[in-house]
N, C-alpha and C positions, 0 to 999 in steps of 0.2 A: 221335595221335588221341585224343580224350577223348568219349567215351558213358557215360551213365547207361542200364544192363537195369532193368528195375523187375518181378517177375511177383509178382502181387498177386491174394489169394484174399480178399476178406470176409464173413466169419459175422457179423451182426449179432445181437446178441443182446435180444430183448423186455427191454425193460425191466419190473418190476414194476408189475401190473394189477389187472384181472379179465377180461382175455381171452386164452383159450385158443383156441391160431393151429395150424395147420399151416405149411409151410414160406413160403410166398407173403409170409408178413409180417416173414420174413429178408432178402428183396431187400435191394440196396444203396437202390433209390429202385422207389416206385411209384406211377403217378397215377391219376385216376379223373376220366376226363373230367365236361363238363356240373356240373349239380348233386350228382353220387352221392359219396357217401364211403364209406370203409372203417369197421367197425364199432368197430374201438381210436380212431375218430378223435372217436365218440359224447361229447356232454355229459352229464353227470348230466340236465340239464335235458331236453337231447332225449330220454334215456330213458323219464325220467319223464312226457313229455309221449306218447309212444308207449304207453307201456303205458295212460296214462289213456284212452288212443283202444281200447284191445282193447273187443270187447263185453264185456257179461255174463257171468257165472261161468258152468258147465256143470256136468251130473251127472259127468261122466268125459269124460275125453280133453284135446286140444290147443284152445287159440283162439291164434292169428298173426293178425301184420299185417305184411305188406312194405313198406317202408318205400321200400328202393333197390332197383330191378330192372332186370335186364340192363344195368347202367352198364358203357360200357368201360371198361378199362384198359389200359394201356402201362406200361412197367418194365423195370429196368436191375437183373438179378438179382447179376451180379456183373462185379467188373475180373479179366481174367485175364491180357493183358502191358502194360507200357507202356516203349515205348524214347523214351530221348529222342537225338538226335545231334547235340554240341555239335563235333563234330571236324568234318574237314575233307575227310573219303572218306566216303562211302555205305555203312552196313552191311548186309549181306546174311543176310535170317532165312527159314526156312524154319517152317512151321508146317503141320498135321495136324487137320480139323477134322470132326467131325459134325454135317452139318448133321441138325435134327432139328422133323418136322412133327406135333406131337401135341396129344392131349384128353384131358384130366384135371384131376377136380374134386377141391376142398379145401374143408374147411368149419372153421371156428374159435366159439365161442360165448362166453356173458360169465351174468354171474350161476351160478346151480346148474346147468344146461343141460351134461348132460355128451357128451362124444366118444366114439365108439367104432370101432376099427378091428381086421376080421378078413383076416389077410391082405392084400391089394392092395386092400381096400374099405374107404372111407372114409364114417363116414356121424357121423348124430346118435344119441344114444342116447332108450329109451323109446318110441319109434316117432315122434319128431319128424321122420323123413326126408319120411314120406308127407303131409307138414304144410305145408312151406314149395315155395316157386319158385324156381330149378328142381330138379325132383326131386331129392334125391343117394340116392336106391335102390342105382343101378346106377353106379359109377364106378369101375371097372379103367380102367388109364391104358390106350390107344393111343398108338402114333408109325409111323412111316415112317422111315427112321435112311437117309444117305445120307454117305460119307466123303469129302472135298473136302482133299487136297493143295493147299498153295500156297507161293510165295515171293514175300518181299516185300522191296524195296529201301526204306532207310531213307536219304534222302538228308543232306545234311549243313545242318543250321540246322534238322530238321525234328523232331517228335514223332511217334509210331505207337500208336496207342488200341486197344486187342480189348478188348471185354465182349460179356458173352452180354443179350440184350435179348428182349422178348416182348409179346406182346397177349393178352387173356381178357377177360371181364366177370366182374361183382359184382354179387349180390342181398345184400341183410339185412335184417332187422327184428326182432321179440320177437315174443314166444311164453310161453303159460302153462298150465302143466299144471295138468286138476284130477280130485282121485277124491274121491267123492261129497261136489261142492261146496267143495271143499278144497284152497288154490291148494298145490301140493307142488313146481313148479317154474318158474321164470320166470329171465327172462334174455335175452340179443341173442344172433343166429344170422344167420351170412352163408356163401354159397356162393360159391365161387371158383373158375371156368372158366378154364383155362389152353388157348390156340387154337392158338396159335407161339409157338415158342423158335430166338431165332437166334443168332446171330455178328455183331457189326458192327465194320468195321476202319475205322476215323477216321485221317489225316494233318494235321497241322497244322503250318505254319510256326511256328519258335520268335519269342518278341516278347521 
């Protein structure tokens, strides 16, 4: 009998930018439905075309503009087995799973627009949180955790796929700080709502 186990973990790592990500933007793949995109995905051009859109300067504080809001997403965070079964018997795997139903935001910025995280809170720093949509004030993760045993016949010609997969949506846009009249900070800021995190097990005939 001849099988290929494959268990396969990917950290992707940012490439050199100017956006500072929370975890969200390690996915192995993530989409944005409609017209929305993520904010590493921003041209020079768009930027510059956004901030020309802010109003007028201010004595003090934030001016924003949202750019994307509530766009959903879908995403494939990571692989975690793949068998394949080129032999001639069925292999027999047993696997251990959490399923897991939660809410928790992420925010990532670009330009001077700095992060700041106390404990389990993730926010913007400077008071940028109270600025954009939707809030991130308040964002301690929740879940519901529920353990799911299973076994799975791997039959013989076949492959077996486990990744963890998910849904959320995506706000962004820029944002400019000023103290008396004095732009001191500007840059893109996106919020990232994660809704579900699942398991999905894929079978496919080998070709």
């Amino acid at each position: 009998m001849k099988y290929v186990v494959m268990a396969m973990v990917f950290i992707l790592l940012l490439q050199g930018g100017p956006v500072r990500a929370s975890e969200y933007l390690t996915y192995q793949s993530i989409e944005v439905e409609g017209e929305g995109k993520l904010l590493s995905d921003y041209t020079p051009r768009e930027y510059q075309e956004l901030h020309d859109a802010l109003s007028r300067r201010k004595f003090w504080g934030w001016r924003t503009l949202t750019h994307v809001e509530d766009a959903p997403v879908r995403f494939q965070k990571e692989t975690l087995y793949e068998i394949v079964n080129e032999g001639e018997t069925a292999i027999q795997q047993n696997f251990s799973f959490i399923m897991k139903e939660q809410r928790t935001t992420q925010v990532s910025a670009s330009g001077n627009i700095g992060l700041s995280m106390k404990g389990d809170v993730r926010g913007f720093q400077s008071g940028l949180d109270s600025h954009v949509k939707p809030s991130v004030t308040h964002t301690r993760d929740s879940s519901i955790e529920e353990t799911v045993d299973i076994r799975i016949m791997v039959d013989p010609g076949t492959s077996l796929h486990i990744g963890v997969y998910g849904e959320g949506y995506v706000s962004s846009g820029v944002g400019r700080q000023y103290r008396f009249f004095r732009n001191v900070r500007s840059g893109g800021w996106e919020v990232f709502t994660l809704t579900t995190e699942y398991y999905s097990i894929d079978k496919e005939a080998l070709t």
